[in-house]
N, C-alpha and C positions, 0 to 999 in steps of 0.2 A: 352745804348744798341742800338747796328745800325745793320741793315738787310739791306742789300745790294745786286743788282742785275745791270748786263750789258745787260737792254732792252730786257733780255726773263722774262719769269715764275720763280717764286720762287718752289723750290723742298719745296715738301710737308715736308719733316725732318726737313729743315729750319726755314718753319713757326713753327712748334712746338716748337723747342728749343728757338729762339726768344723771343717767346711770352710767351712759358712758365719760361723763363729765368727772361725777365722784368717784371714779375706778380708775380714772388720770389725774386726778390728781391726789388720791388717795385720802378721799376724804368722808367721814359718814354721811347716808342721805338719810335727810327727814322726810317722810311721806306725807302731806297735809290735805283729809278734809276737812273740809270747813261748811258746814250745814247750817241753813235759816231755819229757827223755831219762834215759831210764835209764842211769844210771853203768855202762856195761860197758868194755870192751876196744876194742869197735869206735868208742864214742861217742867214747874218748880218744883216738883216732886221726884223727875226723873224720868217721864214718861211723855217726853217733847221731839223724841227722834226714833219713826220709824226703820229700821234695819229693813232694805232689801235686800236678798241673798246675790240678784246676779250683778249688786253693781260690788257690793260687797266682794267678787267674786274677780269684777274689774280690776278693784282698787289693792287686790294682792298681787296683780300681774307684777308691776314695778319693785317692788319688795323678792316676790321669787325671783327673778332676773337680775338685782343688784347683791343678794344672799349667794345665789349660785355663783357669784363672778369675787367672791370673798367681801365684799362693799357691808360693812356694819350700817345696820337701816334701824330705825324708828318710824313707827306710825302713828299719828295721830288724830281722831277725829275731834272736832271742837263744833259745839254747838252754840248759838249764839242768835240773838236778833239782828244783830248787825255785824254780817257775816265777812265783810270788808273789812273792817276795826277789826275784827277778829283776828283775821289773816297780818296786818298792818303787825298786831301787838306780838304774836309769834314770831314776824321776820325779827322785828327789835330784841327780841330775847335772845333769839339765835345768833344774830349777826351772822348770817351766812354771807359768801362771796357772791353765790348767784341766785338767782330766787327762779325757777322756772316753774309759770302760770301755765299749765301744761290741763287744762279744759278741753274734752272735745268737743268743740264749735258748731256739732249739728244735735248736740242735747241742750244748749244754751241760746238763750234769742241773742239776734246780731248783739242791739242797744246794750245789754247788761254785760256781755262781755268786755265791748267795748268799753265801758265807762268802766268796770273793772281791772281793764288791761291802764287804761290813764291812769286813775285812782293811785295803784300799785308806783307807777313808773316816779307819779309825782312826789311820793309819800316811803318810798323807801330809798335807803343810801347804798344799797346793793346793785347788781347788775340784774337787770329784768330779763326774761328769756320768754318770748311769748311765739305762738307759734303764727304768724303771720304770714301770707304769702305775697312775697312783693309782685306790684302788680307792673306786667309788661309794658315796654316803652309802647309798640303800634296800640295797646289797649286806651290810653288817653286821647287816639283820634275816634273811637266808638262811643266814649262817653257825651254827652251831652252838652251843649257851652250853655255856659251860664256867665257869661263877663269874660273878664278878660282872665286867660286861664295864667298860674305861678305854676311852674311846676315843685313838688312836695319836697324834692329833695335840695331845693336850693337854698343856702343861708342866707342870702342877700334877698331881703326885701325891696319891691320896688313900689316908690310912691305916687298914687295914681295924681 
């Protein structure tokens, strides 16, 4: 089981299924961040990743809560330019069952999570757990038309 995050806060729904996930099926959770550094001088020396205390302070939430319920944890942060391949090359190592992208979504712009949450889905052989919220049947009459509407959930394509 891997919990995974791009250097904000784990959403709270994350931690829960994580943790409650590897404590059913008794399995160790890996805690993953994964932080962008820009390649300079000082990064290659060591000195490419600022430490803030309160997210730092975030990111042992899920660890104290999988430790107190008996769950053996690992954390890791990993620095990187290409903070995606980062993430990509740790699922592969681990071969975990589930990979939950467990980001809170109002520290992230929409775009980068999104094309992060694809990325992952496209590129890993595991089960992705992303915290999405499905959206309500009446809410597709408030959105806007733009053509002729499919709706998202169906397999069958129709050709126009």
């Amino acid at each position: 089981m891997v919990l995974a995050t791009l250097d904000v806060p784990f959403a709270h729904g994350a931690i829960v299924f994580a943790v409650d996930s590897a404590v059913e099926a008794g399995q160790p959770l890996v805690i993953v961040n994964v932080a962008e550094i820009v390649p300079t001088h000082w990064s290659l020396v060591g000195y490419g990743y600022i430490e803030r205390e309160e997210l730092q302070c975030e990111l042992r939430k899920p660890a104290e809560l999988a430790g107190s319920l008996a769950v053996q944890v690992e954390r890791l942060r990993v620095c990187s330019p290409h903070p995606l391949d980062a993430l990509l090359e740790i699922v592969a190592e681990r071969n975990p069952g589930v990979l939950v992208f467990g980001p809170d979504r109002t520290c992230m712009r929409r775009r980068k999570y999104e094309r992060a949450t694809r990325r992952l889905r496209e590129r890993t052989g595991c089960l992705v757990w992303t915290e999405d919220e499905p959206m309500p049947d009446d809410a597709v009459v408030a959105l806007p038309r733009r053509g002729r509407r499919i709706p998202g959930t169906s397999v069958l394509r129709r050709k126009r």
